[in-house]
N, C-alpha and C positions, 0 to 999 in steps of 0.2 A: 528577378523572377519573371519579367515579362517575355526574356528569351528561351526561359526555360519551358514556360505556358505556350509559345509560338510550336517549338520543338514535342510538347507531348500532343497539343491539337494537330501537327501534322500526322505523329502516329496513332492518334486515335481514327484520322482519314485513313488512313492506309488502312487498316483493321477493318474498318465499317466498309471498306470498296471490295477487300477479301472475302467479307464475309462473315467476320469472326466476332461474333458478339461477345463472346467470353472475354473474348481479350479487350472489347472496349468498356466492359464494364469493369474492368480490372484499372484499365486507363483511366479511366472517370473519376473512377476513384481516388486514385493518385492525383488527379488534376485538383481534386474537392481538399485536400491536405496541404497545396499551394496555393491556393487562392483565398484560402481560410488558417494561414498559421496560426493560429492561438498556442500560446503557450505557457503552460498551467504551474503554477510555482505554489506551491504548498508549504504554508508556515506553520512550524510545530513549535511545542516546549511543555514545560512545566505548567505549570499554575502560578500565577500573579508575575512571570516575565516578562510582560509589557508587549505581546503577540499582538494586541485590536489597536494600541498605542501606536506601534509600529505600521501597521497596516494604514490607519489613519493619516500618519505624517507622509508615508510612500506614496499616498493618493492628494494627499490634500485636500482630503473631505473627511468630515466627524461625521463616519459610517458605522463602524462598529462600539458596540457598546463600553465603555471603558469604567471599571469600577474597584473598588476591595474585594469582594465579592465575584464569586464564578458569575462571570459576564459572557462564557462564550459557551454554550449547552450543546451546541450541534454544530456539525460542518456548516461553512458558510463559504459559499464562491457566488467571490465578485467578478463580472465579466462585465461588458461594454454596451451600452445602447444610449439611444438618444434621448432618450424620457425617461428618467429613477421609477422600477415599481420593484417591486420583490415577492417572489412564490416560496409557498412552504411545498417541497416534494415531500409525500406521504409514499410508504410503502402499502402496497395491496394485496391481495390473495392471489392475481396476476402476476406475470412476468411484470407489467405496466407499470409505470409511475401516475399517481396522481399528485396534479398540482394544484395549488390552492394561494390563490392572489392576495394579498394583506398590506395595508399601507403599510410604508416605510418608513415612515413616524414613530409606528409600532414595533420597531423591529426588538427594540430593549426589553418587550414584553414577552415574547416567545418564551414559551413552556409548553410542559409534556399534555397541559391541560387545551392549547389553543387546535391539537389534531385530533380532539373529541373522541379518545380511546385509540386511535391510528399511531402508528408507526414514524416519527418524524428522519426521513435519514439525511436530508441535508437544508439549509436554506441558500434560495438562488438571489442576488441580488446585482440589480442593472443600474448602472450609471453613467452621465455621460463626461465621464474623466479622461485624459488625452495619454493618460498611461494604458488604461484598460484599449484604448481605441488603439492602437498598437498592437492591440492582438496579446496583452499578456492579460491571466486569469488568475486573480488572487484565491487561495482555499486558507481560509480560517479554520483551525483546528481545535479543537474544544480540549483543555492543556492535560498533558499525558501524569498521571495518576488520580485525576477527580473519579470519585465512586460515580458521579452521575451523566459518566461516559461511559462508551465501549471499549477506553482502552489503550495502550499501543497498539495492537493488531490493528484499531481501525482505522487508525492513521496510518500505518507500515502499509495495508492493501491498498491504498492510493498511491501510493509511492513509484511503483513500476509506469503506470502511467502519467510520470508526472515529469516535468521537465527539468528541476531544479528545487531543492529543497532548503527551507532556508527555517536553521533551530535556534532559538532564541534562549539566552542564557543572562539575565541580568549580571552588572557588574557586582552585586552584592555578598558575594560568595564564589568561590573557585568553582570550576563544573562537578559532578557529583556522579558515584557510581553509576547509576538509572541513566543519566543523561549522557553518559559515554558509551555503557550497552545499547541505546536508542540509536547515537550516532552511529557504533558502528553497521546497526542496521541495515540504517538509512544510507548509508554510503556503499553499500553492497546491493538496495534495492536501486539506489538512481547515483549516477556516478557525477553529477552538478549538486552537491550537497555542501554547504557552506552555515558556519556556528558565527552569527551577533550576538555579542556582547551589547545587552541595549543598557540605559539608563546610566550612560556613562557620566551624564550631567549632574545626578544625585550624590556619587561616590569618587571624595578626592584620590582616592588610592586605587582606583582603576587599573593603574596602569603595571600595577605587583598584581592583581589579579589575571591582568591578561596575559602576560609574562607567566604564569604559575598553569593558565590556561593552555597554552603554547606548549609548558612540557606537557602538563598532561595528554594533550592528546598524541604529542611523541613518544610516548611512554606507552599506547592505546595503540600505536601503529597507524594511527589514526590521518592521514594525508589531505587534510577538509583547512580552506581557509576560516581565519576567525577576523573577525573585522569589528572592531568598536564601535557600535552608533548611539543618537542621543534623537529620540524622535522628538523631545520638546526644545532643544537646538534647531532640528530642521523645520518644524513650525516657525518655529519665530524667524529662521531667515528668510520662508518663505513669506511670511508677515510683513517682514521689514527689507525683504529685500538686501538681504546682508551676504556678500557674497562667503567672508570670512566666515559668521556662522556657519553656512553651508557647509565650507570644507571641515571646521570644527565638528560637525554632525556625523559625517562617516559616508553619507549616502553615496559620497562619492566616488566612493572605494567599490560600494554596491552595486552601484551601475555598470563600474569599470567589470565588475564579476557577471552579471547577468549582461553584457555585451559579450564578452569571452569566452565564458562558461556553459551559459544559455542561449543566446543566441546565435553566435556563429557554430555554435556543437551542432543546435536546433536547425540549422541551414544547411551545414552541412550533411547531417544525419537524412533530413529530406531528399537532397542532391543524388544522394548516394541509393536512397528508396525508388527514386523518378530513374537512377540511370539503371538500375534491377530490372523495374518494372518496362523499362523499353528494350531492353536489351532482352529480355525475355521472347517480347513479341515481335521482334524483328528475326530472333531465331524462327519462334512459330511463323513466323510469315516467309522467310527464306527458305524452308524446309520444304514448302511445295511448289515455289516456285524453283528451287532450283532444280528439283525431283525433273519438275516438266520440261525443265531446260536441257537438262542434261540428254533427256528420252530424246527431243527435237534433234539436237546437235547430233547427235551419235546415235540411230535405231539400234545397235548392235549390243549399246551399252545397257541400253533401258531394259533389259533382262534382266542383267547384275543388280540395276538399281532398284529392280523390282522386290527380288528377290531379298536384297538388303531388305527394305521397307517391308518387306511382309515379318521377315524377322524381327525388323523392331515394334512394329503391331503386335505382333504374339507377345513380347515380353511388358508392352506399356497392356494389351489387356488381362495379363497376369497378373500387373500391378493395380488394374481397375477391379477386380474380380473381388469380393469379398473376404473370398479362402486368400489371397496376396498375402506375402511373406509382409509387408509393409503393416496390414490392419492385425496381424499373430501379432507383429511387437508391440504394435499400441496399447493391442487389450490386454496382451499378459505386462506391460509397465506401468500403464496405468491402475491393473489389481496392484503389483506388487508396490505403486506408489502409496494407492490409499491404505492398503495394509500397513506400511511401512511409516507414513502419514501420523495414521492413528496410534500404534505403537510407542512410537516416539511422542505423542501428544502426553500419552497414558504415561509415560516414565518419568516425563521430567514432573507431571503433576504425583506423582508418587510419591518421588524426590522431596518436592515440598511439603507432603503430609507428613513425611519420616521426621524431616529438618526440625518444622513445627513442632511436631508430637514432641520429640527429644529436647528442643526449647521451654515446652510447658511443662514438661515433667518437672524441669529442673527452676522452675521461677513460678511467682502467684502469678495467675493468667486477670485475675481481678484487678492487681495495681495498675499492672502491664496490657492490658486488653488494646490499649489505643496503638501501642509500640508494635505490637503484633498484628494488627488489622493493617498499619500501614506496610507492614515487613510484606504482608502477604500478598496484599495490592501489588505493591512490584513489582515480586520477586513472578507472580503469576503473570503480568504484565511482561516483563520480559521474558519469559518462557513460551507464549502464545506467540511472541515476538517472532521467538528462533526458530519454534516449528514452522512459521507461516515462510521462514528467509528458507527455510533448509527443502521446506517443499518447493517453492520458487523455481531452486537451483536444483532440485532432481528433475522438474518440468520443464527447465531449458536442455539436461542431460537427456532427459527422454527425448525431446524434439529432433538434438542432433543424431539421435541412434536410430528415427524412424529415416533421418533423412540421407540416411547411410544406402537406405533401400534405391532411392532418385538418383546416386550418384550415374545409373548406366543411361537417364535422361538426359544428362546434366543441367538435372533441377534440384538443385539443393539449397534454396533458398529457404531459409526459415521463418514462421512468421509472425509478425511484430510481437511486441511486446507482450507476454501471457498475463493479462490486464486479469487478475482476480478481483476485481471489485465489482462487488454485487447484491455480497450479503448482507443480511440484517442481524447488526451483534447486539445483544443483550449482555447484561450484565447481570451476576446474580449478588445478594449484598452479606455480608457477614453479620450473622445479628449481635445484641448486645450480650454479654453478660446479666446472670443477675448481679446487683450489685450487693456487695459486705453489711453484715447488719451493723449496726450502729454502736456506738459507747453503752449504750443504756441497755442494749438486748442484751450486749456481749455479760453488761453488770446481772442482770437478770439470771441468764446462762448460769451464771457462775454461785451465784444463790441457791437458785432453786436444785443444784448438784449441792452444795453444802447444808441444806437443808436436812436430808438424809443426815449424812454424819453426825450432825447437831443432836439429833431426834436419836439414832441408834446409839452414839457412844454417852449420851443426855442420861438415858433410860439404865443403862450398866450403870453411870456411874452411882446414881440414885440410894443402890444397896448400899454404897458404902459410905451411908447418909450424906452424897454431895448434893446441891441443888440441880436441876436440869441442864443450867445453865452456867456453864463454870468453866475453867478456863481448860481442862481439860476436854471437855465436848467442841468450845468454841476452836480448838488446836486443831481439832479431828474432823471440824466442816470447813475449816479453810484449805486442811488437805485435800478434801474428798472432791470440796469445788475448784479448787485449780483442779485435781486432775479432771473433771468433766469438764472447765473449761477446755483445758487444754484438747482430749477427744473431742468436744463439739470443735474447736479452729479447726482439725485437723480432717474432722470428717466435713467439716465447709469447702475447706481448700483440696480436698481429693474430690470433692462433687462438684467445684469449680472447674479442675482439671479434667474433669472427665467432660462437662458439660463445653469447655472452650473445643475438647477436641471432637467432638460431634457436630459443635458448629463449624469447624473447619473441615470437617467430612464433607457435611452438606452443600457450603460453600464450592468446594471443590470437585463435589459431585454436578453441582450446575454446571459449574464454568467446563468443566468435561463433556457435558450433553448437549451445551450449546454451540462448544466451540467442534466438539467431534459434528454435527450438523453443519456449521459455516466450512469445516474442514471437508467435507466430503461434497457440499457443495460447488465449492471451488475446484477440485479435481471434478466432478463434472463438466464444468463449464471448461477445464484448462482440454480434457476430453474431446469435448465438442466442436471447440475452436481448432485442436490438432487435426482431427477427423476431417474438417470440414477443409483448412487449409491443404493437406494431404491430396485427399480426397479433389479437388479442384487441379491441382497440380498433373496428377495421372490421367482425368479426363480431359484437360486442355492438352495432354503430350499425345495422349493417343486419337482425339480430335484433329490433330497436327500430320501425325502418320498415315492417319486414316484418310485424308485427303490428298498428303504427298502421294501415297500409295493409288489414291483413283487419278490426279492429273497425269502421272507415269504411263497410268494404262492406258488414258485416252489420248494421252500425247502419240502415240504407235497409231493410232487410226488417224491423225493426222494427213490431211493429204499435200503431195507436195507443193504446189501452189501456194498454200496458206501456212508453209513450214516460216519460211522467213517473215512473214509480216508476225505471226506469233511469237517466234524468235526475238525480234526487235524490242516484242512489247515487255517479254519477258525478264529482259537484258537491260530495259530503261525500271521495270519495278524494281528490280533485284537493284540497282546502282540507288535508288531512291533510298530502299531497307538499308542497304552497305552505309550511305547517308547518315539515315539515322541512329542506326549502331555505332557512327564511329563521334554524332551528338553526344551520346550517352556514356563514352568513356570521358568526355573531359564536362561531365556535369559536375566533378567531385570536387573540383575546387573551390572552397570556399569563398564565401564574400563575406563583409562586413554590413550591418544592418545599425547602426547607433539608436540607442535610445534617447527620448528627451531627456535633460534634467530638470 
């Protein structure tokens, strides 16, 4: 990387001697993403698959809370420093984050009550461990169907910006529908997405699970390594120093993936950004120098080139222009996104009230309340999932269709990543049922219905000298009270019915208002970011012509005496830019970077 940083600090001189501040802050930029690799690996899964277990063994520090019990309530990334503290980030009424410092003792403690009615949306935590000093970012994810998360969706929105995703699946069971729809997700939002099988050390028959694992995800089309580990094997060799435990553990296989996977992807992908980003500005900077070159060498020519450059000013400020054929696609893709967006949010939550409704109709929602609270979680869960994948990929579709407009620049670069994370998701909760009366009401029930019959068929019988109480009245209230028993079960369990699906209205009315707000917010910002990318792109092209177009004109008033020493200098900058253009085709070759073990 240090010949890479030698090669952009030259073209960031070059820029800064042009003139062209646009282009060195574009450069700087790019220099602040080599000189700062971090790269952020976000571990997902279920609930109780051993995620903070793992984290813990991968670091070799008892940092994350480990328990039976949801131990992990909020995002949590760990990153690198020299002295352990840890902040709670609070969301605001601002754009702004507020952060809030909290010993790291305390970390097991954190709840919804330590941000004083605020918002908690992630916890940051610094430590100085030799893996994190490497530049990797651990993100703890709070396990994908707990009610007292936000979700898949809020782990899926980290995902594009994430270097590697790594889904934990105990060996205690084969993988499960939820966690195959998750995976395929996640391997469509970040393409370094790899499934551990942790706790391989608990369960001797492992290894028919992983086998059984293996199809499944062939059977899912599913192309993700799975890799068996054992985080209380890699403790103890790191404990004891056992090299056999180690490879017993699996980590080794891990590493082997995040050098491969992650990191030379992560170096490469870089490489490949850096020779963009100079190859860009060595055009913007050859463009006026050659412009004046050419006026010098040839007066005769610099008409034609004039005249060229005045045509390609007209069409780059055609594309700066507001009314630009480029800013019509945006706005009218960006409506037909969010419309299209929302739509599809609305449908597949339709889907699910239909599915529901017709499940309740046909079973007690009272027995089953717990079976259907979990059904719904998921199913909503993965649903929020797929709109958020499927807007994704209409916001990459959209990108390439504005960048149809740049092809007569030839700027078509697109850019990074459409990092939708932002929002703050809520969740809304399903309430209870009432619950069945009891043996003793139901006996009651069925009394106080027989009672009647007792008394009415008691009173007839009376005339024909029976007593009130005779086996003929008693015949006639046990009919009378089963049948009221029976209409009161019958009017419990249609008012149960009715009442489970009004709380799944409701339920699914929040999850709609809140997710259609996270949903529209996100096309704003995917908006914003298009606009602004865009938007740069046109004023650095037409910035570029604009100046080829004035050195052209003044190169003609040129006098001859000062033709050739100009000449010279212009002939030695252009070979400099030729230079560093032809740096920037062979930046793409990867290197290797290893990690400790």
């Amino acid at each position: 990387m240090d010949s890479l940083l030698s090669v952009l600090d030259n073209t960031v001189a070059a820029a800064r001697a042009a003139g062209r501040d646009d282009l060195v802050a574009r450069l700087e930029t790019a220099a602040v993403r080599v000189r700062d690799p971090r790269r952020r690996i976000v571990v997902a899964g279920q609930l109780d698959q051993g995620k903070s277990r793992f984290i813990n063994a991968l670091l070799n520090v008892e940092i994350c809370p480990v328990g039976d019990d949801v131990t992990t309530r909020f995002p949590m990334q760990l990153a690198y420093a020299p002295q352990p503290r840890a902040e709670l980030v609070l969301a605001t009424t601002s754009s702004e984050e507020e952060r809030v410092e909290f010993p790291i003792e305390h970390l097991a403690s954190i709840d919804e009550r330590s941000a004083q009615g605020k918002q908690i949306l992630r916890i940051e935590v610094h430590l100085p461990a030799d893996l994190l000093a490497d530049g990797i970012v651990l993100i703890d994810t709070p396990g994908i169907g707990a009610r007292t998360t936000a979700g898949t969706v809020g782990v899926l929105e980290m995902l594009p910006a994430a270097d590697a995703v790594l889904v934990i699946s105990d060996a205690s069971t084969e993988l499960t529908a939820p966690e195959l729809t998750f995976l395929r997700q996640a391997s469509e939002l970040c393409s370094a997405t790899a499934v551990l099988m942790s706790k391989t050390d608990l369960y001797p028959h492992w290894r028919q699970v992983f086998e059984a694992d293996r199809e499944h995800l062939r059977r899912a089309n599913l192309d993700v390594p799975l890799l068996p580990i054992s985080a209380l094997l890699r403790s103890h060799a790191l404990r004891l120093q056992d090299a056999q435990l180690g490879a017993e553990s699996g980590y080794g296989q891990l590493y082997q993936f995040l050098r491969e996977q992650v990191v030379a992807r992560d170096e490469a992908a870089t490489r490949a950004a850096i020779a963009r980003e100079m190859s860009s500005a060595a055009e913007h900077l050859a463009l006026a120098l050659g412009s004046e070159l050419v006026a010098l060498r040839d007066p005769q020519q610099a008409a034609a080139a004039v005249g060229e450059l005045q045509s390609a000013k007209a069409r780059a400020q055609q594309l700066h222009r507001r009314t630009a054929a480029w800013q019509q696609t945006l706005a009218d893709g960006i409506t037909d996104l969010a419309g299209d967006v929302d739509h599809d949010l609305r449908e597949r939550l339709r889907e699910i009230a239909r599915t529901g409704e017709e499940w309740i109709d046909d079973h007690d929602p009272g027995r089953h309340w717990g079976a259907i609270t979990e059904w719904l979680m998921g199913t909503v869960d993965s649903a929020l999932g797929d709109n958020l994948l499927w807007a994704h990929t209409r916001a990459e579709a959209l990108a390439d269709q504005v960048a149809e407009h740049f092809l007569e620049l030839g700027a078509v670069d697109l850019p990074a990543a459409l990092d939708p994370s932002g929002a703050t998701h809520r969740t809304g909760t399903l309430g209870d049922l009432e619950p069945d009366i009891g043996v003793l009401s139901k006996v009651l029930v069925g009394m106080r219905g027989s009672y009647g019959g007792v008394l009415m068929v008691g009173l007839a019988t009376t005339f024909a000298g029976l007593a009130l109480l005779n086996p003929i009245s008693l015949g006639a209230g046990v009919l009378v009270g089963g049948k009221a028993y029976r209409d009161d079960k019958q009017a419990r369990l249609t008012r149960r019915r009715t009442e489970a699906k009004n709380a799944v209205r409701r339920f699914l009315d929040d999850v709609a208002f809140q997710a259609g707000k996270d949903s529209r917010d996100r096309i704003h910002r995917i908006h914003r970011a298009l606009r602004d990318h865009y938007a740069g792109i046109a004023e650095r092209s037409l910035r570029s012509i604009d100046e080829s177009l004035t050195a052209a004109q003044e190169a003609a008033s040129v006098q001859a005496k000062h033709r050739a020493e100009r000449t010279a200098t212009l002939e030695h900058q252009l070979t400099a830019v030729a230079a560093l253009r032809n740096h920037a085709t062979t930046l793409t070759a990867p290197t290797r970077i290893p990690l400790p073990k």
